[in-house]
N, C-alpha and C positions, 0 to 999 in steps of 0.2 A: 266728380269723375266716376263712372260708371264701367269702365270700359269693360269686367268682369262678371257684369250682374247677371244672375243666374248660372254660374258659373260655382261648383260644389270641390274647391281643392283639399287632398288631404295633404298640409306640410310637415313633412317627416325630418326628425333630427338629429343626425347618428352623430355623435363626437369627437369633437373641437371647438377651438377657442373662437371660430368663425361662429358658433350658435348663439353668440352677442348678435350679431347680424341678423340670425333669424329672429328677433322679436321685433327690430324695424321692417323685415321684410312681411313677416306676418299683420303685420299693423298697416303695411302699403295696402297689402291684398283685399285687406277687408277694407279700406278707403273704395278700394276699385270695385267694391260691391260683389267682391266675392265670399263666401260662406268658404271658412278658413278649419277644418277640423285638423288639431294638431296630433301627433304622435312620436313619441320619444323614445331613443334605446338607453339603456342603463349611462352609457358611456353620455350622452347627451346631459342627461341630470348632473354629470361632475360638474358641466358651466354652465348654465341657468335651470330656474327650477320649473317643475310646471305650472307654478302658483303664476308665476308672471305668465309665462305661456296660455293661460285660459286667461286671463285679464283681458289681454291681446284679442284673441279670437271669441273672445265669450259663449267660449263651449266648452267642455270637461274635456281634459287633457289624457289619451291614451297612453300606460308605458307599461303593459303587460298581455302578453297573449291572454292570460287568466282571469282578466277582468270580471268581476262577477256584474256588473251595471248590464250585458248582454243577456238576453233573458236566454239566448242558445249558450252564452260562453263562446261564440265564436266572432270576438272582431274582426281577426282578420280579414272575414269573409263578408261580414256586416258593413264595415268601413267600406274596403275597395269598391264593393258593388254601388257604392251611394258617388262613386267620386267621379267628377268629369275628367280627371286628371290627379295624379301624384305626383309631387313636387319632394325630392330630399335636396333639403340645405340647410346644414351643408353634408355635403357626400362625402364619407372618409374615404382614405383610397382601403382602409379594412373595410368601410361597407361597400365597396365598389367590389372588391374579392368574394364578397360575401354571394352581391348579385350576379358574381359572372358565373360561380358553383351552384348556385339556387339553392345557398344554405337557408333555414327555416328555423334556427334556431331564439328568434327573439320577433317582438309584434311586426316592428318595421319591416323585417325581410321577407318574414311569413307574407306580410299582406303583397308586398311587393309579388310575390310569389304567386301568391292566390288570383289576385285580378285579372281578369278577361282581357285577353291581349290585346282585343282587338276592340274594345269597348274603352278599355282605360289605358291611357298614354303614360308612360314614366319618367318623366324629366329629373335630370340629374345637375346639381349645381355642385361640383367637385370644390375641395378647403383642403390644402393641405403643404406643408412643405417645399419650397422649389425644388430640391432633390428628391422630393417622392414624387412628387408629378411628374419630374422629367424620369425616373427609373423606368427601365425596360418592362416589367412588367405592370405598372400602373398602365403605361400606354397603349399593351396589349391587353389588359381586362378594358379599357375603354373602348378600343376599337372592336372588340366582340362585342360589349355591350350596344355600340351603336348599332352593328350588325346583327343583332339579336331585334334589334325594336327600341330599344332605348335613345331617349332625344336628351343630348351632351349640350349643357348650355354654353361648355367653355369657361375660362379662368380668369381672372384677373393679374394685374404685374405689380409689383409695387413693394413696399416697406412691411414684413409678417412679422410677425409676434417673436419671434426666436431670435428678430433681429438680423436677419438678412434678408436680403432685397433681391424680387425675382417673381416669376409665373408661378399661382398656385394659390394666389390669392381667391376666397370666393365672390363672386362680382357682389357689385355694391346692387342693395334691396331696389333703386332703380332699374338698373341694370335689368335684373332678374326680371321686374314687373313688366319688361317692355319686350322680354324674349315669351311670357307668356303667354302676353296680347296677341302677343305673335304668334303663338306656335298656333291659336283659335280664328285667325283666320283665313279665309278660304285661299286658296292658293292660286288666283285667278291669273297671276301672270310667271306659274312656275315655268323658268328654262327661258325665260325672256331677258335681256339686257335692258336695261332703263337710265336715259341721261338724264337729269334734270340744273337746270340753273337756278340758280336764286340768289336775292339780297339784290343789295344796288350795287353798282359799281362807283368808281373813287377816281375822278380825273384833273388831276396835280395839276396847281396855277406855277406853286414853289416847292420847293422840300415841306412847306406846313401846310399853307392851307389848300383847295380845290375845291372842286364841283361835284355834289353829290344827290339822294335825296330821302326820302325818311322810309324805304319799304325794308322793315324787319329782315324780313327771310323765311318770316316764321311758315309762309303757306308752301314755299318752296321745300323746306326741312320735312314740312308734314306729309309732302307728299311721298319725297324719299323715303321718308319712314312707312306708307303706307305700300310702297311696290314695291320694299322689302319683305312686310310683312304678307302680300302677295304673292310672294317667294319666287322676284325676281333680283338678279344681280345688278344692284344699281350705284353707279356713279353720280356723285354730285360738285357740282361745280359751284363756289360759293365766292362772292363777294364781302366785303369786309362788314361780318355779323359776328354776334357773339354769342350764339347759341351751339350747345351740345353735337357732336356728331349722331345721328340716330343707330342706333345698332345695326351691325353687320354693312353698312355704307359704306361705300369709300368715297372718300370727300378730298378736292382739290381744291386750294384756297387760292383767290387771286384777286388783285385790285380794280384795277381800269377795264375797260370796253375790251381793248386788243387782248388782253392776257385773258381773258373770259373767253374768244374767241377764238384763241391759240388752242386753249385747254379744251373747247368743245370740239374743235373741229380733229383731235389728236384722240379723243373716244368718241366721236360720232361712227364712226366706219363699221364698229362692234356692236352698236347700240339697235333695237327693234322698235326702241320709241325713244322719243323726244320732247321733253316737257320744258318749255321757255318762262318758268316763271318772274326769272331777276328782271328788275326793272334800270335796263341799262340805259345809261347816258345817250341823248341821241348826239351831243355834240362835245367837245371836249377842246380845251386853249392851244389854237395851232404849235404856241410854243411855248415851254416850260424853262422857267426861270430857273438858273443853277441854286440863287440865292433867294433870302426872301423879297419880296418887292416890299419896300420902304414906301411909304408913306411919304410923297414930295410935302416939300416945305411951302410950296403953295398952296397945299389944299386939294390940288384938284384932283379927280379919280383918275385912276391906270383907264388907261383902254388896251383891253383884251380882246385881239382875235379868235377866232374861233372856226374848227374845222368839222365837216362831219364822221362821226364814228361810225363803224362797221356795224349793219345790220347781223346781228348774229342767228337769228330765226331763217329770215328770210336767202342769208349765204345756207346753211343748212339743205334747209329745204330745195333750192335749187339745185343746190349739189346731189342729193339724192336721187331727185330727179334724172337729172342727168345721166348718174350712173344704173337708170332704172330701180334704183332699190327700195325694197319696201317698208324705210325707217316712217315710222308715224308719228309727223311732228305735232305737238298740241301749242299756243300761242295763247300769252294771258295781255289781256289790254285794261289799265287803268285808265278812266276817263275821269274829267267835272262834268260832262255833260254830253246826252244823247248818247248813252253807254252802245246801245243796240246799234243805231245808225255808224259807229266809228268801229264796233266789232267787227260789222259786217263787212264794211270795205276794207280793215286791215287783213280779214279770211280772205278776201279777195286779192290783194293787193301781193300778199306771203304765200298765194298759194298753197294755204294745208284745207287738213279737212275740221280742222277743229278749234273755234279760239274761246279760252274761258274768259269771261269779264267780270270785274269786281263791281259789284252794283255799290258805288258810295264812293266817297275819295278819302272816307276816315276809316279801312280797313288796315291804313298800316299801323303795323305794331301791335294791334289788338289781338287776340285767339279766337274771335268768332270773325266771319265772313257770311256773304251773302253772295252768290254768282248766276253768272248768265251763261245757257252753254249755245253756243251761235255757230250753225254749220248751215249746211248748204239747202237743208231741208226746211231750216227757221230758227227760232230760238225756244231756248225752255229754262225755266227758273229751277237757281236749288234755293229752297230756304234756308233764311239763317241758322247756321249752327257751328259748333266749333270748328276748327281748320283741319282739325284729327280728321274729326266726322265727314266733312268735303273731304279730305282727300280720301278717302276709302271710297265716297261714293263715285270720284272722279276717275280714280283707279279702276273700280267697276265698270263707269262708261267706259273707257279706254279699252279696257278689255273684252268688252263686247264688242265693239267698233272692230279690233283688228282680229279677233275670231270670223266674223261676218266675210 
């Protein structure tokens, strides 16, 4: 995982019991191939020391304006200038006070201070207390801070150290790694709404067992994640997977064909694109058994009717239509064979301008893919590479396509 590389963050550590977290977050970072220089305030050294902290990042750990290692004596100024970004976590809500005065009295705040506002970004991962984070003034030095320039990653909820349960948690070092990914790139579909589907869906024979089939969800997930971190507001509608929420998404889970349908056609209206990844059922057992179906004593099999489900692409799509609007649906078609030739008549058949194709039928479940992107012009290959990697670059098309 690379998703950092060349990527220079200084992580800064003002004091709490949440700076346990920063040695796993610092150890993500540099996974993610980014070059991690650390920095500590006095109050940071009461829970962990620098000794582990430069382990971590394997570089000499700053906790003094006075550093004699600067041949000027000025890190403050040295550091920030080197950084693609500042990262504190965890943020106290005293160093949040700190940065909303432009106090200068210790390296971290100095440097916070010093950096080119407009060169070097400040993210801030707040730690602290449910009742200091909800006090009136914690919420006001935050919203100046945002308003000043500062990027708030937000909290987490849950069990703290003092023993009550609440907001104010510092998010967990995933968390953080994937809001930074995020904050580096391009914001290509900022102010846009994004639906997306994915996974399979789940069509009940009895109360146990049904009809299902093996697509993850994973490329669908990936993509949510990538036209957020596009910096658009994305809905995703998910079939029964078991993977992560992606930061900042909002996700509606739902089973069968119809509840996927339900659920899309109730945030399609708000939506500017439309991305059909789930791989739903085209048919489903006219009727469902209250009970389980038993196994007769002769041996012989159930015979099960069967009805057809709701295109959920192609109702979309027509509907838009209809109401003139200019939702931009995309359409993913898995095949076993003549990927090109069934992309192409299903882009025709749906009516959109865009169907992605998975080149292989052993891309489910796996984290790499290979696709086809099939529109009215022809076809063109992406090479294989991770599902991250497509979706960003898919995300790109997309939003080329509806700036055009």
């Amino acid at each position: 995982m690379t998703e950092l590389a060349g990527k220079h963050i200084v992580l800064g550590l003002s004091g709490g019991i949440a700076c346990y977290k920063a040695a796993e977050l610092c150890r993500t970072l540099v996974k993610a191939g980014a070059t991690v220089q650390v920095v500590m305030t006095e109050a940071a050294e009461q829970f962990i020391t620098p000794v582990t902290m430069q382990a971590l990042s394997n570089r000499p750990v700053y906790t003094s304006q006075w550093d004699r290692r600067e041949p000027n004596n000025m890190p403050h100024i040295n550091l920030s200038r080197e950084a693609d970004a500042i990262l504190v976590a965890p943020c106290s809500a005293d160093f949040m006070a700190r940065l909303l005065h432009g106090r200068a009295d210790d390296l971290l705040s100095l440097m916070c201070l010093a950096r080119p506002l407009a060169q070097v970004p400040l993210l801030l991962a707040p730690a602290m207390n449910r009742e200091m984070w909800a006090h009136p003034a914690t919420q006001r030095n935050m919203t100046q801070l945002a308003a000043d320039g500062a990027h708030i990653l937000g909290v987490g909820s849950g069990f703290q150290a003092c023993g009550e349960t609440g907001d104010g948690r510092m998010l967990e070092p995933e968390q953080i790694l994937e809001d930074v990914v995020a904050f580096f790139q391009p914001k290509l579909l900022a102010g846009k709404r994004v639906l997306v589907t994915a996974g399979p869906t789940f069509e009940a024979l009895d109360p146990i067992r049904g009809i299902t089939n093996h697509s993850s969800g994973k490329m669908g997930f990936a993509l949510a994640r990538a036209a957020r971190e596009a910096g658009a507001d994305v809905t995703l509608v998910a079939g029964p997977v078991h993977l992560p929420t992606p930061r900042g998404v909002t996700r509606i889970d739902v089973k069968s064909a119809r509840e996927m349908l339900q659920a899309t056609l109730g945030e399609e209206p708000r939506a500017d694109v439309f991305v059909a990844t789930a791989a739903v059922a085209d048919w489903r057992p006219a009727a469902q058994s209250e009970q389980k179906i038993k196994k007769p004593a002769s041996g012989a099999a159930p015979v099960v009717a069967f009805t057809e489900n709701p295109d959920i692409l192609q109702t979309v799509a027509q509907g838009a239509r209809a109401r003139s609007g200019a939702l931009f649906c995309v359409g993913f078609a898995a095949e076993t064979h003549d990927l090109a030739a069934h992309a192409r008549a299903k882009l025709v058949r749906k009516g959109i301008p865009l169907i992605v194709g998975n080149i292989g039928p052993l891309t489910f479940g796996l984290d790499d893919n290979q696709m086809l992107l099939v529109d009215a012009q022809g076809v063109r290959e992406l090479p294989r590479a991770s599902k991250t990697v497509l979706a960003r670059q898919l995300v790109a098309e997309i939003a080329r396509r509806i700036a055009g």
